[in-house]
Every structure is written in C-alpha cells, then in structure tokens.
C-alpha distance (Angstrom), angle and dihedral (degrees) to the residues before:
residue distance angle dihedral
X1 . . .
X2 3.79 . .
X3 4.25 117.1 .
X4 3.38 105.7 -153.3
X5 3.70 107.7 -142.6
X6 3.69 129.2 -124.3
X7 3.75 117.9 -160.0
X8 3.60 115.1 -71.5
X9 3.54 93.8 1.0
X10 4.21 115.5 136.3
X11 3.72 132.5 -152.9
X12 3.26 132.2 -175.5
X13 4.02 121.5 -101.8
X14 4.15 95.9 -123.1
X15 3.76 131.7 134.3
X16 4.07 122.4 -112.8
X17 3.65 83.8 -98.4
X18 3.94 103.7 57.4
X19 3.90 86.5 -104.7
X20 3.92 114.6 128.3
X21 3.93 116.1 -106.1
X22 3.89 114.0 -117.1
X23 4.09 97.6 -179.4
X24 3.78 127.0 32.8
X25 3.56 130.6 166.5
X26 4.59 125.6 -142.8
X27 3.77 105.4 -143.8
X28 3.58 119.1 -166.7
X29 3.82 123.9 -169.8
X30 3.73 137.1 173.2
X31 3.67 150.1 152.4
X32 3.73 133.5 -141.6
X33 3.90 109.1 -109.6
X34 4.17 119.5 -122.1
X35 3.87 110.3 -105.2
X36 3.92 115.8 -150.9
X37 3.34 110.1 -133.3
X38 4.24 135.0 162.8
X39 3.84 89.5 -79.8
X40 3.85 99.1 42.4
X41 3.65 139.9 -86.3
X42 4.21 118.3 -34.2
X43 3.49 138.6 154.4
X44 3.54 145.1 -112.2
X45 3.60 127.7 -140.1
X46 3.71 109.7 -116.1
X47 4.02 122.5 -158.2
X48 3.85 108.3 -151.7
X49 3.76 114.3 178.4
X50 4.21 117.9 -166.0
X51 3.80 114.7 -158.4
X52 3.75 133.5 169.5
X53 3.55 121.5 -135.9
X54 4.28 116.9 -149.9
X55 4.21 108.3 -136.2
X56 3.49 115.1 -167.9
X57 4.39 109.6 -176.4
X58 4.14 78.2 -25.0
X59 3.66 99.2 -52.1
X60 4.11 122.4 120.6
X61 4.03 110.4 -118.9
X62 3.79 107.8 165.2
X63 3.83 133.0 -9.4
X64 3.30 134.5 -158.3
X65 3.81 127.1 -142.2
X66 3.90 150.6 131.1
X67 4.09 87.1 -58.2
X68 3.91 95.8 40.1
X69 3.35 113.3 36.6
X70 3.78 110.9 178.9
X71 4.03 123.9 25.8
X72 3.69 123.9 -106.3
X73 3.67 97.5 -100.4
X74 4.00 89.9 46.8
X75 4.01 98.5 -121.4
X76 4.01 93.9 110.7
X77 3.78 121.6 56.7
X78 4.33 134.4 -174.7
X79 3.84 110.6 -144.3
X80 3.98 84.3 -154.7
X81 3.10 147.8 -89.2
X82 4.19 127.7 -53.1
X83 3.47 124.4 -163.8
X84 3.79 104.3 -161.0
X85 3.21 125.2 9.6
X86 3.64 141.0 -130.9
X87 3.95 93.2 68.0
X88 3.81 94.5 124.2
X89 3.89 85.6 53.5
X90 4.09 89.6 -135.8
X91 3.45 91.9 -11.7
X92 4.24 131.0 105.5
X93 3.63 111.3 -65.1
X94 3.79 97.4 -178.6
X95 3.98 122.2 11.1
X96 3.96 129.6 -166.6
X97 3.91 105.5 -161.4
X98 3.72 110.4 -143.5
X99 4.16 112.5 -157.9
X100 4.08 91.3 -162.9
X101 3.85 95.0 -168.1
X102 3.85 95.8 50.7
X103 4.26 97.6 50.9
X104 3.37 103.4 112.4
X105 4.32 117.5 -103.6
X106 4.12 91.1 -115.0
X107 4.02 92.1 55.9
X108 3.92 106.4 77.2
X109 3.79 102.0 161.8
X110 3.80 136.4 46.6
X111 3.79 120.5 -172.9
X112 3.47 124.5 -154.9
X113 3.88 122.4 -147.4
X114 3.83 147.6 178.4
X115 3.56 129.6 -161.1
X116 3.87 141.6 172.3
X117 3.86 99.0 -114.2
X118 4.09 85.5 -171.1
X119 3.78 89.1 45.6
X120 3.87 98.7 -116.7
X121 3.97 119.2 147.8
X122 3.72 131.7 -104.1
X123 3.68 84.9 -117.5
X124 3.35 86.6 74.7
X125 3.62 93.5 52.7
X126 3.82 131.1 71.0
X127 3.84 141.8 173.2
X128 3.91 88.1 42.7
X129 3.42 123.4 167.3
X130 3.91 149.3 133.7
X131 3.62 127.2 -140.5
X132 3.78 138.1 -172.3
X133 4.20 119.2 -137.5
X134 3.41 133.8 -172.8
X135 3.91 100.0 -112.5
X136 4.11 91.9 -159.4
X137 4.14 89.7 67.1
X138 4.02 106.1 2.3
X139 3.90 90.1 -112.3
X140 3.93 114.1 161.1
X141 3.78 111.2 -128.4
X142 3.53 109.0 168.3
X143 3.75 139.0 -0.8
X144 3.89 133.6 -171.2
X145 4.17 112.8 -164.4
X146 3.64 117.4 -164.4
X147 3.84 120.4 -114.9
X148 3.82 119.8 -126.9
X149 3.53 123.4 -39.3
X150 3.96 123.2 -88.6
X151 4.10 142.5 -177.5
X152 4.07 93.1 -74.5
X153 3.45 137.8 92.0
X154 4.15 110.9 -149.5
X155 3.51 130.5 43.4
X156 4.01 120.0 -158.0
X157 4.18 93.4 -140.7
X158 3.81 109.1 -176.4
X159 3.56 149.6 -36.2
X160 3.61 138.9 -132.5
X161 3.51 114.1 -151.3
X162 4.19 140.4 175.9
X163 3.87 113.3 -100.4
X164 3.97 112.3 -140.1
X165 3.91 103.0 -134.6
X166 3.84 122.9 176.7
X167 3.93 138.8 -0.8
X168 3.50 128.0 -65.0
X169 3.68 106.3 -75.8
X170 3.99 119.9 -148.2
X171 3.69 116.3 -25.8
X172 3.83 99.4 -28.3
X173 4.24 111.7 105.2
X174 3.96 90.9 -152.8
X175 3.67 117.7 98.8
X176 3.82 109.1 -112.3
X177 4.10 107.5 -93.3
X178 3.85 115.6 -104.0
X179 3.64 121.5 -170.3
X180 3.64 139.3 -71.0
X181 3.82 126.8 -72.2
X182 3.74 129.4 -161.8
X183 3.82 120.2 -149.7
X184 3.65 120.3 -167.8
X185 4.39 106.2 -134.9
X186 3.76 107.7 164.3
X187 3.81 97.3 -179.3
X188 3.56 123.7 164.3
X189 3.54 117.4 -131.3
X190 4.09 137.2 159.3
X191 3.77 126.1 -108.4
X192 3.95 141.4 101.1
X193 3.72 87.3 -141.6
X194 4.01 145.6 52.1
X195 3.88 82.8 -112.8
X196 3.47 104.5 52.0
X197 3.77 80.3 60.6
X198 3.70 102.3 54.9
X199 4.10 91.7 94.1
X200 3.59 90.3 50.1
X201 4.08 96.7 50.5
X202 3.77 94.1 50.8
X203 3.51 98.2 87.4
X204 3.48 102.1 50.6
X205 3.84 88.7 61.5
C-alpha cells in the first residue's frame, strides 16, 4: 500500500512484512505542461535531471547524476538520462537505484534532487512527482507529487536517511544503526545543476 507523502512527512524504509528493505528504487516522472499561445495550446520539451547527493555528518562525498551514474563504492546507480519527460506516460522517467545494504557505514544521508538542466520553470512542468519502490518485488511504498508549478527551476524531493536505534553496545560509542527513513522535502530551489543546489540542501540535513 502506497503512503502518499505530505511535505516533510517521514516513514520508515520497511517491507509489508516488518522486514527491513535492502534495495529500493527513486522514480521520477513528469510531463511538460501545454502553453496557450495565439495559435492554440503546445508544448515545450522540458529537461528534468534527478540526482542523489551522498551526506556523510552533512558533508557531500559522491553524487550521482546524468554524467556519473553509479557512486564510487557501487551502492547507488542512475538508470540514465531523459530528455523530456512524460515517456513512461505515468510511469518513471528517471530512476536512481539505491542498494541499502551496500552504502557504506560513514554515509548516513542521501538527498534526492531535480533540476531544469535547460533552465526552464516548473511552471512549465506538470504531473511531477518522485516515488520510492521496493526494488526486490516493484511494490510502491511511498510517493510525494509536486504541487503547482512556480518561478524556480529545482526542487530538493526527498531524502533517505540512517535511523539511530539502540544504545551503544560493548565498547563502541556509536549508537547501534537502525534502519532507513524517508522524509518527503519538496523545496524549491534555483540551479541547472546538483551543485548549484548544495547551499540549498544544507539545511535539511
């Protein structure tokens, strides 16, 4: 069963069953919205482009996007790269695959953005939304749809992040790692790039 996410709202990462998720999979789909003009309605192409951004204690280690699609240590992989939108009619138009169990212990937060790599606004876009699957058996379990369009041309979606569970245990100081939560963000931001959009993610750390 699908939650649909409000803004800032978090869930945790789990299976239907209670068990704890090792593969998941960020889809992002849009379409280009219909522009009146003197000759009728038409369409521009729009260029969205989904990356993930590695935190480790609130400093950027790897990224992946369009031009690097899977981390350094392997655990975070781009499908590729998607032009315009709206070609899965509904469906994932960009997808960041997200091998839980393999991110390495020191990264604790991944960030998951969108920009307009040809610097178009998201009031030219509609229908947008990123979701987060199960990879093991494609089941939807939570989705956060963008609201209206508006004068800005990225959009920092989500975040995964590690949940702290438990005391210490034996000699270590660390709390004992939990699982993974997902918190919906959904703040606007400017930049044609991932790094324009460094300043902007910092405070959601």
């Amino acid at each position: 069963m699908t939650v649909n996410m409000t803004k800032g709202q978090a869930i945790s990462l789990r299976k239907s069953d209670g068990g704890t998720l090792t593969a998941v999979r960020m889809g992002l789909g849009w379409q280009a919205a219909p522009r009146r003009g003197l000759f009728g309605s038409r369409t521009r192409e729009v260029d969205l482009d989904a990356s993930a951004v590695l935190f480790a204690d609130k400093q950027p280690v790897d990224v992946v996007f369009f031009r690097h699609l899977v981390s350094d240590d392997g655990s975070v992989r781009h499908t590729g790269d998607n032009l315009i939108g709206g070609v899965g009619s509904g469906g994932d138009d960009e997808a960041i695959l997200v091998d839980l169990a393999r991110v390495p212990v020191h990264v604790d937060q991944i960030v998951f953005t969108v920009n307009s790599f040809t610097g178009q606004t998201f009031q030219e876009v509609q229908n947008a939304f990123c979701r987060i699957v199960d990879e093991t058996n494609g089941q939807e379990l939570a989705r956060y749809t963008l609201d209206g369009g508006g004068h800005y041309t990225a959009q920092i979606m989500a975040k995964v992040h590690r949940a702290r569970s438990g005391p210490p245990q034996g000699y270590s100081k660390e709390p004992t790692p939990g699982g993974w939560t997902m918190t919906a963000l959904g703040n606007p931001a400017n930049g044609r790039t991932f790094q324009d959009l460094i300043p902007a993610i910092l405070p959601h750390l």
